[in-house]
C-alpha positions as CSV (number, residue, x, y, z in Angstrom):
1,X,23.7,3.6,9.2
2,X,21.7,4.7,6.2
3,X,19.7,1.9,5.3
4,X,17.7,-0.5,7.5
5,X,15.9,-3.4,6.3
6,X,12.3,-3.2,7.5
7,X,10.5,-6.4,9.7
8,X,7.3,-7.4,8.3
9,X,4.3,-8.0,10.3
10,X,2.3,-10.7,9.1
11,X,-1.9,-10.1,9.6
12,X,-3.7,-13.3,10.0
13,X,-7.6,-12.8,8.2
14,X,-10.1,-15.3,7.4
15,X,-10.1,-14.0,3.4
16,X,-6.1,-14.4,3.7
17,X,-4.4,-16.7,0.8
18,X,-0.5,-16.9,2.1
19,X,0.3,-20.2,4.2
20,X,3.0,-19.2,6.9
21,X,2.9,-22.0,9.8
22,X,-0.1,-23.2,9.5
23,X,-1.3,-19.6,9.7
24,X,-3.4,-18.1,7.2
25,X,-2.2,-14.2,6.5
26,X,-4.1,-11.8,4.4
27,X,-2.1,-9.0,4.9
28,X,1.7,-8.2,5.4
29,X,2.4,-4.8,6.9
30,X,5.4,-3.5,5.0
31,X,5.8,0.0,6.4
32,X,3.7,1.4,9.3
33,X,4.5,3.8,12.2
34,X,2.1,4.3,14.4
35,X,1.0,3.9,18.4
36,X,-1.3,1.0,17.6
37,X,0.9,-1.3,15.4
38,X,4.1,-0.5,14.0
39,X,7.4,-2.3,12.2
40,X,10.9,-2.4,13.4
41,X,14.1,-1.8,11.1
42,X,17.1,-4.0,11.8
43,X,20.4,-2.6,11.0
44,X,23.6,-4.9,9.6
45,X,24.5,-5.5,13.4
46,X,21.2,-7.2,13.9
47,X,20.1,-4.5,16.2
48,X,16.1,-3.4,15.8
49,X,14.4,-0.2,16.3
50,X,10.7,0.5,16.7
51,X,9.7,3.2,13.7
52,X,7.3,4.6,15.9
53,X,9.8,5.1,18.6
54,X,12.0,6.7,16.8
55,X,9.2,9.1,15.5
56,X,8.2,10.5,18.3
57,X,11.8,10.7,19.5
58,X,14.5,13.8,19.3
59,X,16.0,11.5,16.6
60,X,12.7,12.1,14.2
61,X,14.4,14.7,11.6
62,X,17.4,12.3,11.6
63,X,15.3,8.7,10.9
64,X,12.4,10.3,8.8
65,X,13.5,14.0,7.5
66,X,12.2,17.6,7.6
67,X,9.4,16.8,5.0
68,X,7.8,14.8,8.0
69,X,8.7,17.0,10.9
70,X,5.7,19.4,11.9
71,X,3.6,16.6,11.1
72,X,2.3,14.4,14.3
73,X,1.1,11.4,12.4
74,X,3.3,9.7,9.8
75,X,1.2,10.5,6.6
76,X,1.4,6.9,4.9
77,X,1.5,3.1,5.5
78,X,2.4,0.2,2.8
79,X,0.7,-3.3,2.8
80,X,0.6,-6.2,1.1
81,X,-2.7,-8.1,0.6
82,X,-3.2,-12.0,-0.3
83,X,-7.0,-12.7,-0.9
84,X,-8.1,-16.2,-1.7
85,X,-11.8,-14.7,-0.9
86,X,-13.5,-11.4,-1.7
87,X,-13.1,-8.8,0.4
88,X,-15.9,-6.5,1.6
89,X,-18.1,-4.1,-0.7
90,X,-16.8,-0.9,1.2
91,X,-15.8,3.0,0.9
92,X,-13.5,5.3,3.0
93,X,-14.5,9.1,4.4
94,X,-12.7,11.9,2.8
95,X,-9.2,11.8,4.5
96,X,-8.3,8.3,3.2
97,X,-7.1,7.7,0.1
98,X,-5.4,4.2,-1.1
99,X,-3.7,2.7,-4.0
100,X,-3.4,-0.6,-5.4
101,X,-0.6,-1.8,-7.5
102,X,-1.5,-5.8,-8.8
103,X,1.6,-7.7,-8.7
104,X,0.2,-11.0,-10.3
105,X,-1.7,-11.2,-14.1
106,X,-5.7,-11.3,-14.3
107,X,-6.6,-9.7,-10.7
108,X,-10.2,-9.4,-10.5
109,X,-11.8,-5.8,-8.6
110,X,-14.9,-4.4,-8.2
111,X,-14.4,-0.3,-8.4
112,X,-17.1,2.3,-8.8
113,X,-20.0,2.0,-10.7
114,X,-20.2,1.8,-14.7
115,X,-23.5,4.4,-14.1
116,X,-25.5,6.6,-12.0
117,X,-27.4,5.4,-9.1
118,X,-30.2,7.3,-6.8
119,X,-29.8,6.5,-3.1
120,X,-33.7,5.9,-3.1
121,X,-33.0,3.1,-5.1
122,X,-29.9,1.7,-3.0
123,X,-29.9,-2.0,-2.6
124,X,-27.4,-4.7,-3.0
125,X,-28.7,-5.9,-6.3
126,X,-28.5,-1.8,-7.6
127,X,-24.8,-1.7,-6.3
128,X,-24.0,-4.9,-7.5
129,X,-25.5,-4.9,-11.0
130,X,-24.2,-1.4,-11.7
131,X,-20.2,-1.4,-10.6
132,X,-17.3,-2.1,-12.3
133,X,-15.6,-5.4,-12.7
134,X,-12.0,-5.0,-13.8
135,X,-9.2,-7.2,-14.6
136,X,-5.9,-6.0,-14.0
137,X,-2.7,-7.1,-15.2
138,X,1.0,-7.5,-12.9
139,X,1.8,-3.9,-12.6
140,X,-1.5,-2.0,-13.4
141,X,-2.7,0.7,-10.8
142,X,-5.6,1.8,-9.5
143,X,-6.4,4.7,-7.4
144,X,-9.3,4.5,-4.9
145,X,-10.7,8.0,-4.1
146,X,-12.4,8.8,-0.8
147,X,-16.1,7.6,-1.8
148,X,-15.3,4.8,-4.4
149,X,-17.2,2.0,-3.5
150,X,-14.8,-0.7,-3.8
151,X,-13.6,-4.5,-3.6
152,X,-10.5,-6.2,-4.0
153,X,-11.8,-10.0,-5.2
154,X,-10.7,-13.5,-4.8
155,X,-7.1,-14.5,-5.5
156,X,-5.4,-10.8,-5.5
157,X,-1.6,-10.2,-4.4
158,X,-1.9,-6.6,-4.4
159,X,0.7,-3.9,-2.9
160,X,-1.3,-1.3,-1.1
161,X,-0.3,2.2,-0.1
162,X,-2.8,4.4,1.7
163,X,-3.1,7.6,3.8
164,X,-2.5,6.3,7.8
165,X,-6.3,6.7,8.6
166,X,-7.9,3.1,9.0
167,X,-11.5,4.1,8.8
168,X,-13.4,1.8,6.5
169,X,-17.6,1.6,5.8
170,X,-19.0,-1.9,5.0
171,X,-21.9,-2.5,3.0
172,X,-21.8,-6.1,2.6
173,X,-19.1,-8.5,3.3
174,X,-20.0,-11.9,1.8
175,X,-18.9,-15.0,3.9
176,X,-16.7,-13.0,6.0
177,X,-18.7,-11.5,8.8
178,X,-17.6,-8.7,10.1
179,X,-19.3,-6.1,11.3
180,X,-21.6,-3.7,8.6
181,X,-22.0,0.1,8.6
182,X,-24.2,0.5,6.3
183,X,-25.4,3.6,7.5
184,X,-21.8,5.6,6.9
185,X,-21.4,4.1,4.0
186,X,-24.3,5.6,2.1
187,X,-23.4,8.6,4.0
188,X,-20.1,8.8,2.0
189,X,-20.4,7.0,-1.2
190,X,-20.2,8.3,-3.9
191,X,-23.0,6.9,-6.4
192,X,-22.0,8.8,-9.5
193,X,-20.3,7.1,-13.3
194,X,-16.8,6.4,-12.0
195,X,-13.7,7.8,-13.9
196,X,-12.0,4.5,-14.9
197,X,-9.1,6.9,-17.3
198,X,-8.0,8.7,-14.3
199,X,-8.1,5.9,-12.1
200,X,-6.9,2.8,-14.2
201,X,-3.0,3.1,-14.7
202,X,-1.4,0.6,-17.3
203,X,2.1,0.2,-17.4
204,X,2.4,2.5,-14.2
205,X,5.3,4.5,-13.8
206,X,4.6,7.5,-10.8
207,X,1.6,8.3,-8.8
208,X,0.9,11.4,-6.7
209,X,-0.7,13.0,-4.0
210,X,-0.6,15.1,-1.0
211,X,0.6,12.1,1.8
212,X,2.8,10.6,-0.4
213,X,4.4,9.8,-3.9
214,X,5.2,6.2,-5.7
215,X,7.9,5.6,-8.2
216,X,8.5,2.0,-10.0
217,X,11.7,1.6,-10.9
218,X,12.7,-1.1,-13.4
219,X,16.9,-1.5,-13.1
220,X,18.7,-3.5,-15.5
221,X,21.7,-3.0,-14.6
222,X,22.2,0.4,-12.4
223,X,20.5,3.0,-11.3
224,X,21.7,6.0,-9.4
225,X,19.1,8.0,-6.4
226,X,19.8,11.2,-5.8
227,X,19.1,12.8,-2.2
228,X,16.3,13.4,-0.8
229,X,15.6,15.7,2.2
230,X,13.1,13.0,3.9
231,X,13.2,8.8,4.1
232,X,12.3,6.8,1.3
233,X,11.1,2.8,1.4
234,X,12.2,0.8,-1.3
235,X,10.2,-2.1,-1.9
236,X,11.6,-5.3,-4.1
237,X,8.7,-6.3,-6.0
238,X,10.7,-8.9,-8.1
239,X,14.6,-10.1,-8.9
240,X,17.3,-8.9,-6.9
241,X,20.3,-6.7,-6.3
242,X,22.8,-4.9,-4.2
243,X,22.0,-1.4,-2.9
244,X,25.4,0.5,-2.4
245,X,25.4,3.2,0.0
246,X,27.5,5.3,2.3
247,X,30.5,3.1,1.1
248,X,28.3,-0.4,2.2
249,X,27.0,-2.8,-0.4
250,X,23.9,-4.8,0.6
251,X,22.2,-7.4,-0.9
252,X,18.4,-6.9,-1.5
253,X,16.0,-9.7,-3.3
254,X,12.1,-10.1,-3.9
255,X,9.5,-9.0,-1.3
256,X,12.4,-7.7,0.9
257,X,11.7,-3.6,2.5
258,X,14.5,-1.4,3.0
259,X,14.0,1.8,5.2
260,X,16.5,4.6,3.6
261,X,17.7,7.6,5.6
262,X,17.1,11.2,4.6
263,X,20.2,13.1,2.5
264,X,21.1,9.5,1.5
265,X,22.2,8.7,-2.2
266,X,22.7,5.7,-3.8
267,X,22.7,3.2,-6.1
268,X,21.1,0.0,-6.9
269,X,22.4,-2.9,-9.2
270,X,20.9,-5.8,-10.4
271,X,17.9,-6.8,-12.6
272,X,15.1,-6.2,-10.6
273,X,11.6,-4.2,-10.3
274,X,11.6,-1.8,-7.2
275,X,8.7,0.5,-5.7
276,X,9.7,3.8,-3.8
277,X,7.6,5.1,-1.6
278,X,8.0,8.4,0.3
């Protein structure tokens, strides 16, 4: 096998906005591989895997590639986020870096501050009063840099990719009461005029950095991948397709995950909008 389709893990939260059997989920993990929480990939035979298994097994160069071998910790994990409420006023230490790419029109976000602040002034009101409030568009992009105080608002669908280090420092958390650090997050916010042109992507294409790389792929009709000499995730943001590979044709369609083996080429056919992560 060279492709697996990857099981979602769906994240029940108070804030969440997507009904699924009378539960309420805020986040769906799409790719993770870790010891705490990690998905499975199902191959045509209907047989699953755990991805964390299979990292830490002899098998790890074979599933995941020699771009990921010397490294203990997978450097990356992709989620989905439904918010029908806002989600904490927060920042992350240096080490974890995420990105957001909006998949429906007018998505509300509070991001850095539109002006200087001094921490002898720090309040709620002061952070409040002085941060961004963006709207961004289906496919817009934003990068969240260690320090950025940040808030994905009510009534987001937003496709998240972030370094695997779940550290987070609350502020203030509205209706949703979970528990504040207050304390670590002054320690490693950053209260300076935020970049917005280096952070704000319209009509995204790539993104970069040192865990991991993001293309969006628009196919109207084919498109050929080359190899690679790690795994790559393809995410279906929208439409559907067939992915042919290794002499198999499989049928792919919105919000579906497909986990691709390293030294794998193919191609994908259809009209549809695609993210790859890797």
């Amino acid at each position: 096998m060279k492709i697996y389709k990857v099981i979602s893990i769906d994240v029940e939260k108070i804030w969440g906005a997507k009904k699924i059997n009378k539960k309420v989920i805020g986040e769906v993990i799409k790719f993770e591989v870790n010891n705490q929480q990690s998905n499975y990939i199902e191959d045509d035979n209907k047989n699953i895997y755990s991805l964390y298994q299979l990292y830490i097994s002899p098998q790890k160069e074979e599933f995941f590639g020699k771009k990921y071998l010397r490294r203990k910790q997978f450097p990356f994990l992709i989620k989905y986020i439904y918010s029908s409420k806002k989600l904490s006023l927060q920042v992350h230490p240096k080490g974890k870096k995420e990105t957001w790419l909006f998949l429906k029109d007018n998505s509300k976000i509070l991001l850095g501050l539109n002006k200087s602040i001094k921490k002898k002034n720090l309040n709620l009101d002061a952070i409040l009063s002085n941060s961004n409030i963006i709207t961004c568009n289906k496919y817009d992009f934003a990068a969240v840099n260690p320090g950025a105080i940040h808030s994905i608002l009510e009534n987001n669908i937003v496709c998240e990719v972030q370094n695997n280090y779940d550290v987070t420092y609350r502020y203030f958390d509205w209706d949703n009461n979970r528990e504040l650090t207050q304390k670590e997050f002054v320690e490693n916010a950053r209260f300076s005029k935020f970049n917005m042109r280096k952070n704000i992507y319209h009509n995204f294409k790539r993104f970069k950095s040192s865990n991991f790389k993001i293309n969006k792929v628009n196919i109207k009709g084919e498109k050929y991948f080359g190899k690679k000499n790690c795994c790559r995730i393809v995410l279906v943001l929208n439409g559907n397709g067939t992915i042919n590979i290794a002499n198999k044709s499989l049928k792919v369609k919105k919000d579906e995950t497909y986990f691709i083996l390293p030294y794998s080429d193919y191609t994908i056919f259809g009209n549809l909008d695609i993210l790859i992560v890797f």
